[in-house]
C-alpha positions in Angstrom: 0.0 0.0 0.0 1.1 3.4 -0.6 -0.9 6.6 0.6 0.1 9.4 -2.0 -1.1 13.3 -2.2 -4.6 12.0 0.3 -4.8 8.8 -2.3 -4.8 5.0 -1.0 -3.5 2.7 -3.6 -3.2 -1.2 -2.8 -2.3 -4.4 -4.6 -4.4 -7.6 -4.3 -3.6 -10.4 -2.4 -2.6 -13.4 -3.8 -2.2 -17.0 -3.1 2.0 -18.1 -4.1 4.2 -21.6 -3.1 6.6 -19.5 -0.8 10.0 -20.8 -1.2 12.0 -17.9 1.0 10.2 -14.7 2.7 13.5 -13.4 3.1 13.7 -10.5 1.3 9.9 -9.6 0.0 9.5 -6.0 1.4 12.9 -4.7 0.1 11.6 -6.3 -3.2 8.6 -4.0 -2.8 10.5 -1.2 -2.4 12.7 -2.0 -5.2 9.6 -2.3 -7.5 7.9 0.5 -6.7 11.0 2.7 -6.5 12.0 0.8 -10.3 7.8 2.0 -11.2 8.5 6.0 -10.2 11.8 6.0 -11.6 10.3 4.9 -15.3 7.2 6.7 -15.1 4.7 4.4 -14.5 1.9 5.5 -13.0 1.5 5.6 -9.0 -1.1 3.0 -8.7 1.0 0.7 -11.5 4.2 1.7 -9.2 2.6 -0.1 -6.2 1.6 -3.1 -8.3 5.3 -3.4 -9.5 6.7 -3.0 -6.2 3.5 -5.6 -4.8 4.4 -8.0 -8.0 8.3 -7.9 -7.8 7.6 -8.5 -3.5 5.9 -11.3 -4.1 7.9 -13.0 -6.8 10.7 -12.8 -5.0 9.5 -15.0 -2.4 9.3 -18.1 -4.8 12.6 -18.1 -5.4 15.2 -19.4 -2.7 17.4 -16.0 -1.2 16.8 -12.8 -0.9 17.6 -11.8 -4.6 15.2 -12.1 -7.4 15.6 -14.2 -10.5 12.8 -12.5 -12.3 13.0 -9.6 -15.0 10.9 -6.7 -15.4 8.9 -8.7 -18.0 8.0 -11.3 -15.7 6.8 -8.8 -13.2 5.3 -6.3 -15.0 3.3 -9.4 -16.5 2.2 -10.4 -13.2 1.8 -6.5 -11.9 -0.9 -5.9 -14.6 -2.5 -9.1 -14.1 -3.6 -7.5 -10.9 -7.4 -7.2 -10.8 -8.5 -3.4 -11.1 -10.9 -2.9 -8.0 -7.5 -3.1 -6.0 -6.9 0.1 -7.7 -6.9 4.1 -6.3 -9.1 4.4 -3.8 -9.2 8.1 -2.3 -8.0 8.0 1.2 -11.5 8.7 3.1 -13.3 5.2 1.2 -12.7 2.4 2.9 -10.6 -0.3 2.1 
């Protein structure tokens, strides 16, 4: 999740075969830093960061084996009522 200029955006959950949770949350950060750095918009800058998080954790260590292909794949496949939501709905 990411709270941005009063706005909530928020990825979807999703079921994965963990292999290794080491590592997930700086592989959200990495994603949705690598998402503002190229432009992408905010809401598809916290799906990258949620996708990349996520991968990361089926694979074993704390480094991804993923490219941005894989992830922005699995970013977009993200279902869209996850999406902006202003900061006084509820979530």
């Amino acid at each position: 999740m990411a709270w941005i200029n009063g706005h909530v955006y928020s990825a979807p959950q999703c079921e994965l075969d963990v292999v290794d949770r080491v590592g997930g949350g700086d592989g959200y950060a990495a994603g949705f830093f690598y998402g503002l750095l190229n432009g992408d918009t905010l809401d598809m800058a916290v799906r990258l960061g949620w996708a990349h998080g996520a991968l990361l954790t089926t694979f074993p260590g704390d480094t991804t084996i993923g490219d941005s292909g894989s992830v922005r794949a699995f970013a977009r496949a993200a279902r869209p009522e996850f999406s902006d939501r202003s900061a006084t709905g509820s979530l």
